[in-house]
NUFINU-7823 format. One record per atom (N, C-alpha, C): residue number from 0; chain; y, x, z. Coordinates in steps of 0.05 Angstrom, whole numbers, m for minus. Atoms other than C-alpha are relative to their C-alpha. Example, Ala and Ser with C-alpha at 12.3 -4.5 7.8 and 13.67 -1.06 7.14 Angstrom:
2
0  A  m24  18  0
0  A  m90  246  156
0  A  24  18  0
1  A  m24  m16  m1
1  A  m21  273  143
1  A  22  m15  14
***
This chain:
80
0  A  m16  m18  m16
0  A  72  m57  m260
0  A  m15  6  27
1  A  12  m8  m17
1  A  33  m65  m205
1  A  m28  21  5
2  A  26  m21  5
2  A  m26  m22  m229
2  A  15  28  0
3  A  m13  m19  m5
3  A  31  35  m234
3  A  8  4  14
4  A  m7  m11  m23
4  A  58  30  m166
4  A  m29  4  14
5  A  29  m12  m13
5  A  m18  36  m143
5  A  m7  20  2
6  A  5  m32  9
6  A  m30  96  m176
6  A  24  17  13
7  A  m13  m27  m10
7  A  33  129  m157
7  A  m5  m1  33
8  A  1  m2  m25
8  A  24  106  m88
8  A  m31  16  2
9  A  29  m8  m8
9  A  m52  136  m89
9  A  12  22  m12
10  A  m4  m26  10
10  A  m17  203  m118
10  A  10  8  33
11  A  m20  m12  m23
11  A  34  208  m61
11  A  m23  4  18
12  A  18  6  m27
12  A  m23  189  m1
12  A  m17  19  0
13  A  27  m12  4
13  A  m79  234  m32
13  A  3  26  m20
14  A  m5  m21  13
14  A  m47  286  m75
14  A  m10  31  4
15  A  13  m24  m9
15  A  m64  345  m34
15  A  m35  m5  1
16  A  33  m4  m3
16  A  m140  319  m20
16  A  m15  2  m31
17  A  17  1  26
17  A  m157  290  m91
17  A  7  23  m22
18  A  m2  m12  26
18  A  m117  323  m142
18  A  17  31  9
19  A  m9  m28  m6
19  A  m94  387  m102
19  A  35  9  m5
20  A  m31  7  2
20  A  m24  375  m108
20  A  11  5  m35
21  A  2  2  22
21  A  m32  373  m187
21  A  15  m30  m12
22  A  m7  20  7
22  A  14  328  m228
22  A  m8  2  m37
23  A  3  0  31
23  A  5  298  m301
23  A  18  m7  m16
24  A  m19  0  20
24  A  44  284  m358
24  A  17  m33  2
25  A  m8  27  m3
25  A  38  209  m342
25  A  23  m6  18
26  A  m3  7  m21
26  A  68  215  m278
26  A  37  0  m15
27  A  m33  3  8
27  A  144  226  m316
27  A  1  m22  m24
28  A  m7  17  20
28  A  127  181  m379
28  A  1  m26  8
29  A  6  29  m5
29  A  95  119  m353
29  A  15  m5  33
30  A  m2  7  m35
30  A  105  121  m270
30  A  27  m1  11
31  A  m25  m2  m12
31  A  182  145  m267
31  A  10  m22  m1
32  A  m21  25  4
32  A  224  85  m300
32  A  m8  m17  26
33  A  m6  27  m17
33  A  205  31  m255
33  A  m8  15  37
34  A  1  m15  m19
34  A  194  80  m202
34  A  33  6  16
35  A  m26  m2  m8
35  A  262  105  m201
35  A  18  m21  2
36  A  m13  19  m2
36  A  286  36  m202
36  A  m7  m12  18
37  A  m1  11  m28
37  A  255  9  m145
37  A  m9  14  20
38  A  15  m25  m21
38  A  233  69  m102
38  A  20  29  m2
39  A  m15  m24  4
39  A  298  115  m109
39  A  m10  24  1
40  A  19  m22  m15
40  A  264  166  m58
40  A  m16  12  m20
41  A  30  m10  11
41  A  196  173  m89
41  A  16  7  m24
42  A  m16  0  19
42  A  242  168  m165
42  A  1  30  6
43  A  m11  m26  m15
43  A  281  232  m129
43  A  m25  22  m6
44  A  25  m33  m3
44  A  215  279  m122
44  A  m15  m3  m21
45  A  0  m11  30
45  A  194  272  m194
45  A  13  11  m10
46  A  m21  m17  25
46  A  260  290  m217
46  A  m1  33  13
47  A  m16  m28  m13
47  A  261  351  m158
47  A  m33  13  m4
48  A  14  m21  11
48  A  187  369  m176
48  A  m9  16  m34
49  A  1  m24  21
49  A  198  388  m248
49  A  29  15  0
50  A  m16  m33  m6
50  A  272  432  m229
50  A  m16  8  11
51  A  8  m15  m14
51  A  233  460  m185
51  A  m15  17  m3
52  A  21  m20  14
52  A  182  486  m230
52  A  15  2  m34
53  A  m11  m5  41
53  A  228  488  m295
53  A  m2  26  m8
54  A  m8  m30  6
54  A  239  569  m283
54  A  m26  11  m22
55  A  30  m6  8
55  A  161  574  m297
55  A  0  m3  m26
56  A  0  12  16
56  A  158  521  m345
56  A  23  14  m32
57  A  m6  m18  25
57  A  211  563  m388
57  A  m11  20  m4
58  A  10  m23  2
58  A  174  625  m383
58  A  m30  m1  m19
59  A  13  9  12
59  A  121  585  m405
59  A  m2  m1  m40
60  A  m2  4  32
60  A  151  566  m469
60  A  7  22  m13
61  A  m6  m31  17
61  A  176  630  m484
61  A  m21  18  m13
62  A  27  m14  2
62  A  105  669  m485
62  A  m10  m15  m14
63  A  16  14  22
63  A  86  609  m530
63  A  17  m1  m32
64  A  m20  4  24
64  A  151  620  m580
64  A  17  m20  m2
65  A  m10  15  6
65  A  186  568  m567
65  A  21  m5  25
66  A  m22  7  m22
66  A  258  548  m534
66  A  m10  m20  17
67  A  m8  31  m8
67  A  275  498  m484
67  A  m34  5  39
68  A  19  m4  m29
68  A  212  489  m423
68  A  m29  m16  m8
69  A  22  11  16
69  A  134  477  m443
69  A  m20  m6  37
70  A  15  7  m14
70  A  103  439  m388
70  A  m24  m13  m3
71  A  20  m1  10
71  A  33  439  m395
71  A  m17  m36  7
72  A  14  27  2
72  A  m12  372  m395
72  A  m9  m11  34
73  A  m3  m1  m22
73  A  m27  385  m324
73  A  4  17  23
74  A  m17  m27  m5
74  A  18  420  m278
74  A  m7  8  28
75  A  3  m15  m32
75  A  4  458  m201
75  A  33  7  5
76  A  m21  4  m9
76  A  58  456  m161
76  A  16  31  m1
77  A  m21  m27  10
77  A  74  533  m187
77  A  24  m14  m28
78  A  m23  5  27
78  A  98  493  m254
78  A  m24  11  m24
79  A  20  m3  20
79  A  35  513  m291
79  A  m28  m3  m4
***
C-alpha cells in the first residue's frame, strides 16, 4: 500500500511538471480504493476529475459506436 500512496502522492506534487496534468487508467483502478479510504480529499478529485471530463469522454464513445463514456488509456485534463 505504501508503494500506492507514493505514487499518488508523486502524481499530486508533480503532475503539472512530469506528466502535464495527464492521468492513467491506474489512477481509478489500483490508487482510488485505499485512497478514498484514507485520504477522503485526494479520494474526492478522482471522483470530480472524471465528471468533469465525462461530457468529452461520452462524445468520445459515441464517434467510436459505442454507448455509455470511453475514457481513453491516458487522459489530459480535456477528458481525452
Amino acid at each position: 500500500m505504501f508503494v500506492t500512496l507514493f505514487h499518488l502522492m508523486l502524481y499530486v506534487l508533480f503532475a503539472y511538471q512530469d506528466y502535464l496534468g495527464h492521468i492513467f487508467w491506474d489512477q481509478d483502478i489500483w490508487m482510488f480504493p485505499p485512497i478514498a479510504l484514507l485520504y477522503p480529499d485526494l479520494g474526492r478529485l478522482i471522483v470530480e476529475t472524471r465528471t468533469r471530463t465525462l461530457a468529452a469522454a461520452k462524445i468520445l464513445a459515441r464517434e467510436s459506436g459505442f454507448d455509455g463514456a470511453r475514457y481513453p488509456w491516458e487522459s489530459a485534463f480535456t477528458g481525452t
